[in-house]
C-alpha positions in Angstrom: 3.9 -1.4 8.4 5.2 -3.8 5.9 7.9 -6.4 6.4 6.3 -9.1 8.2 5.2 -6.2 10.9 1.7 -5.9 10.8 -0.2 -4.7 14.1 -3.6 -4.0 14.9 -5.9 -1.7 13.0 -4.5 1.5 12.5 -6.6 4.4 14.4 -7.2 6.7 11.0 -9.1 6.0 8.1 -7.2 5.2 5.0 -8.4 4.3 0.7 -5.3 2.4 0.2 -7.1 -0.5 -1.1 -3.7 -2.8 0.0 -4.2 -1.6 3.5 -7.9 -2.5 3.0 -7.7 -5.8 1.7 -5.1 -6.5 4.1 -7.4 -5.8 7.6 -10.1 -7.3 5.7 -8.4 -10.7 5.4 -7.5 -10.6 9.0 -10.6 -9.2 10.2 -11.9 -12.3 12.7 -15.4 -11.8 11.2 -15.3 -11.3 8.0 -11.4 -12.8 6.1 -11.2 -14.7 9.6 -7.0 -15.5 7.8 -3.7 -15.2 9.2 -0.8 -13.2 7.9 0.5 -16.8 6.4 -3.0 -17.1 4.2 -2.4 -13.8 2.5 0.3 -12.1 0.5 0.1 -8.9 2.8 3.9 -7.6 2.0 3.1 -8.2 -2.0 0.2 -5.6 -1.4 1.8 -3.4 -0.5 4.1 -3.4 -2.9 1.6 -3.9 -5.8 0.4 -0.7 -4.3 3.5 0.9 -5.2 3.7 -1.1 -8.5 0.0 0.3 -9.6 1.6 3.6 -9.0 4.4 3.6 -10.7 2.5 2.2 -14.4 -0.6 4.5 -13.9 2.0 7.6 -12.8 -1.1 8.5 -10.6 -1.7 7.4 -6.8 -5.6 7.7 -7.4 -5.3 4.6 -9.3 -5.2 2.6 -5.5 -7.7 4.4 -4.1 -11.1 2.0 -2.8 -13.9 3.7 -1.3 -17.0 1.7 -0.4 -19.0 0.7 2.6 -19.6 -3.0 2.6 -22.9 -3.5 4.4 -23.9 -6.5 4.0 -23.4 -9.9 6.0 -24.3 -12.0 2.5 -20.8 -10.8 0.9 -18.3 -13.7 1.0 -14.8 -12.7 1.8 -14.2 -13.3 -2.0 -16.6 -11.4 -3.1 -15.1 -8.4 -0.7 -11.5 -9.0 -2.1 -12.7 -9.3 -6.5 -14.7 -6.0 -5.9 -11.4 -4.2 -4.4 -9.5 -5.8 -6.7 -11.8 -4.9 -10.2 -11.4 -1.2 -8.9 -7.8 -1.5 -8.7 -6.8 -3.6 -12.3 -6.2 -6.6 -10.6 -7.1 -10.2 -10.7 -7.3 -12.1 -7.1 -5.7 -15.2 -7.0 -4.9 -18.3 -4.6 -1.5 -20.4 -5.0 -0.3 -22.5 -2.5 -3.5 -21.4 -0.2 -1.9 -18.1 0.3 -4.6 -14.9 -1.5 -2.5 -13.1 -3.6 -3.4 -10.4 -6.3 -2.1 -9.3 -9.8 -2.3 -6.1 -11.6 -3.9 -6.5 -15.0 -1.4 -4.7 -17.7 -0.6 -4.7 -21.0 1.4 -7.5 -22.0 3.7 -8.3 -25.5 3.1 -11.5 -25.7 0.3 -14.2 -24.4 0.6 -15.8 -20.9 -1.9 -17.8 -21.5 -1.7 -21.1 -24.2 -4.6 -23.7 -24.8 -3.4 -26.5 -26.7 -5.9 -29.5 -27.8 -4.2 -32.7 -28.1 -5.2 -36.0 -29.1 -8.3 -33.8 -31.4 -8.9 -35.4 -35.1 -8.6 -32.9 -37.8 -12.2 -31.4 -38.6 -13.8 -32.8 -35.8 -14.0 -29.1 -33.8 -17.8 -27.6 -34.5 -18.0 -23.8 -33.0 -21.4 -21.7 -33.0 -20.3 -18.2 -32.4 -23.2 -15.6 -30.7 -23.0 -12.5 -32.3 -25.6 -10.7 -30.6 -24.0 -10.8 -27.4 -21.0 -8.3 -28.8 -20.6 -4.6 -27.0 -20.0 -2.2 -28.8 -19.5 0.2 -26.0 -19.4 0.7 -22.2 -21.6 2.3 -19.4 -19.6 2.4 -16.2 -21.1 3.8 -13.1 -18.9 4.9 -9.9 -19.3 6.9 -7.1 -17.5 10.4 -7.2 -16.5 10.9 -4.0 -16.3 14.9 -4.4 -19.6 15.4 -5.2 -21.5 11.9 -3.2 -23.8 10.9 -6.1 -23.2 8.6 -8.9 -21.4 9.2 -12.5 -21.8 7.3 -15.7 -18.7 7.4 -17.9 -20.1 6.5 -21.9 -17.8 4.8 -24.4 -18.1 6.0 -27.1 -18.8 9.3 -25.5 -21.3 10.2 -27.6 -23.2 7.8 -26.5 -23.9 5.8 -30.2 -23.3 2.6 -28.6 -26.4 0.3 -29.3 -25.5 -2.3 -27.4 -22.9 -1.0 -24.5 -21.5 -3.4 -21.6 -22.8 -2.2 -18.2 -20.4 -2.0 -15.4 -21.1 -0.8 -11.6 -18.2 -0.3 -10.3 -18.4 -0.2 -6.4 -15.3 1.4 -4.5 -14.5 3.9 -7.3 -14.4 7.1 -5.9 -12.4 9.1 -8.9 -12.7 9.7 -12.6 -8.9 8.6 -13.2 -10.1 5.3 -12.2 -13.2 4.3 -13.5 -12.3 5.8 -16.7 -9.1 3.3 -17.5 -11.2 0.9 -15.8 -13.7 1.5 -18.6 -11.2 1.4 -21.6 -9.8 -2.1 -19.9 
């Protein structure tokens, strides 16, 4: 419901993957949190958020049966969140996520003090560069899995290799791939 109101599980199935992630946090077996360990409002509104910068509601769409008792509740919450453009987080030992979008400038700044000039040595590994993708999902109209190639004519010789479980449309795993 939003707002602080959360109640039990709703009685209809839903691919809202906020709704998702949010039952599967307080599921007693398997997140095993409270409303106060997760950032279930923020969801929901992230929900909305993906949205509004996609301009398509099949961009928060999860599909995916998790059958297995091995899966941490981590594991559960990055492989909702990888379908969805979004990084999962913890601050203040509340789960929180973040949609993955273009940014203008860097959030991110590694400084190195206290380093003597021409003391850094780098090896860089050349042969471990893609030159393409392979994504696999699970197209939910037709039940079987798709590849989506990048390039698309398929001259990549050395392609990254994505699965990416809980995609059920093409919308998604194919900005999913060009991310």
């Amino acid at each position: 419901l939003g707002d602080g109101n959360f109640g039990p599980t709703e009685s209809y199935a839903t691919d809202n993957f906020a709704q998702i992630a949010i039952h599967l946090s307080l599921d007693p077996r398997i997140g095993r949190l409270s409303l106060s360990d997760i950032n279930a409002d923020g969801w929901l509104d992230l929900s909305d958020e993906i949205i509004e910068y996609f301009g398509s509601d099949q961009m928060v769409r999860f599909g995916y049966d998790f059958d297995s008792s091995d899966t941490t509740y981590q594991d559960h919450l990055m492989t909702i969140a990888n379908v969805v453009n979004c990084y999962p987080y913890t601050q203040n030992a509340v789960y929180d996520l973040q949609l993955e979008k273009k940014q203008n400038s860097s959030v991110m700044q590694v400084t190195i003090r206290n380093k003597k000039e021409n003391t850094e040595t780098r090896e860089e590994n050349y042969e471990q560069q893609y030159d393409g993708v392979e994504l696999t999902y699970r197209d939910e109209k037709k039940g079987e899995s798709v590849t989506i190639y990048i390039p698309e004519d398929r001259s990549a010789t050395n392609p990254e290799t994505v699965s990416l479980d809980g995609c059920i449309t093409y919308e998604q795993a194919y900005k999913v791939a060009w991310r």
